[in-house]
C-alpha positions as CSV (number, residue, x, y, z in Angstrom):
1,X,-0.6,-8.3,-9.4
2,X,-2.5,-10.0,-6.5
3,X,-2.6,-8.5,-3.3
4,X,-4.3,-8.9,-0.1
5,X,-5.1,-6.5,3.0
6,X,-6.0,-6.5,6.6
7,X,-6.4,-3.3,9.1
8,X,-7.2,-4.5,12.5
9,X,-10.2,-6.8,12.2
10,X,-11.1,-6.1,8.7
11,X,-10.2,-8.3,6.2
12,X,-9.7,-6.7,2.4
13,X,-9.8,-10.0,0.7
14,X,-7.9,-10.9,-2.2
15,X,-7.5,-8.8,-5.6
16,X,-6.0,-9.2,-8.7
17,X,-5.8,-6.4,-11.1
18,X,-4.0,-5.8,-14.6
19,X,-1.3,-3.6,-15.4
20,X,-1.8,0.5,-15.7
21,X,-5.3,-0.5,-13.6
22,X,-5.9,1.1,-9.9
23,X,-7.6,-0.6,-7.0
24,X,-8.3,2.2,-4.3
25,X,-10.0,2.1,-0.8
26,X,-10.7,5.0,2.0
27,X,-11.0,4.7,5.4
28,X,-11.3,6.9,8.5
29,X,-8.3,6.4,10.6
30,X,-8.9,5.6,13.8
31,X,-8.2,8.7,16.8
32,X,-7.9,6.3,19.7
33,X,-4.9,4.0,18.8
34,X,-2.5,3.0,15.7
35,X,-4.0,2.4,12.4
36,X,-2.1,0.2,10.3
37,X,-2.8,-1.3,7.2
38,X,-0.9,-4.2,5.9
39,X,-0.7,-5.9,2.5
40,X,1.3,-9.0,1.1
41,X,1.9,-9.2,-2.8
42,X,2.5,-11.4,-5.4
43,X,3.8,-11.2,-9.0
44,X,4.7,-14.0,-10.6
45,X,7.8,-15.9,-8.5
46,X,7.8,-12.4,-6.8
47,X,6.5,-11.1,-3.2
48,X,6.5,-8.8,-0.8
49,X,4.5,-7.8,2.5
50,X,4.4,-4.2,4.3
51,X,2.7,-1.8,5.9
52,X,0.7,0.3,2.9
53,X,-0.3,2.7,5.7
54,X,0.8,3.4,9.3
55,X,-0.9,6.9,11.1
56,X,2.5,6.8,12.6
57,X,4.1,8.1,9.8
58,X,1.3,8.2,7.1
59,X,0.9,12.4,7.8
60,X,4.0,12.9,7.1
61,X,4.3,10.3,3.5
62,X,0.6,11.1,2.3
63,X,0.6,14.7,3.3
64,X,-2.0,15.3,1.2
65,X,-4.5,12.7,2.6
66,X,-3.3,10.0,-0.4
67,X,-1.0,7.3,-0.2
68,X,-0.2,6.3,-3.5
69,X,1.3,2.9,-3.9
70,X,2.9,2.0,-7.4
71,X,4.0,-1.5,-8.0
72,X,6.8,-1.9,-10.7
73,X,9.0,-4.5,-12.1
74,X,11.4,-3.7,-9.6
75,X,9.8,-2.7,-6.8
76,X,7.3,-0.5,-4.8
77,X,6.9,3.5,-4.8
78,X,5.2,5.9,-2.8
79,X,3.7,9.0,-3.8
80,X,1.3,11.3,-1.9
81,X,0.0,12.3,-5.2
82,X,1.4,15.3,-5.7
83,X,5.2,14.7,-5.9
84,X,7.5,12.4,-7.7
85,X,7.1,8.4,-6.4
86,X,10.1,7.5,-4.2
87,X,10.9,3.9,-3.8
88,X,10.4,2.4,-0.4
89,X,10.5,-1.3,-1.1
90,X,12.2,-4.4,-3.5
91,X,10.9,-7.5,-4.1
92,X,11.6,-10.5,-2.7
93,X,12.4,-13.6,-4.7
């Protein structure tokens, strides 16, 4: 899986990791205005690109202060680390 994110000026870079292997990150969200943090990734002939974290709605998906993002052969899944993933997204072909 390669991946790549971006939060307002800050630019992640590009990672590749192997299956059953994490790549994590923390950051303090910002009080003033919107903090979103966006992603595009690639398996194979697959992609996708979305919004890993928004503080619009990240409270209320990663209640717990995680945001768990699992990338499977069909598509993405969100857990807050306590409950069952719930799939948010497909991949594009």
């Amino acid at each position: 899986l390669t991946f790549h994110c971006t939060f307002s000026e800050t630019d992640l870079g590009n990672h590749t990791i192997r299956p059953l292997t994490n790549w994590n990150w923390t950051f303090c969200e910002n009080r003033i205005s919107n903090t979103v943090l966006y992603c595009i990734f690639w398996w194979g002939s697959k992609h996708q690109v979305f919004q890993v974290y928004n503080s619009k709605w990240g409270k209320r998906e990663c209640g717990s202060g995680l945001c768990r993002w699992i990338a499977k052969f069909d598509g993405f899944y969100l857990s807050d680390g306590k409950y069952t993933p719930v799939k948010k997204y497909d991949w594009l072909t």
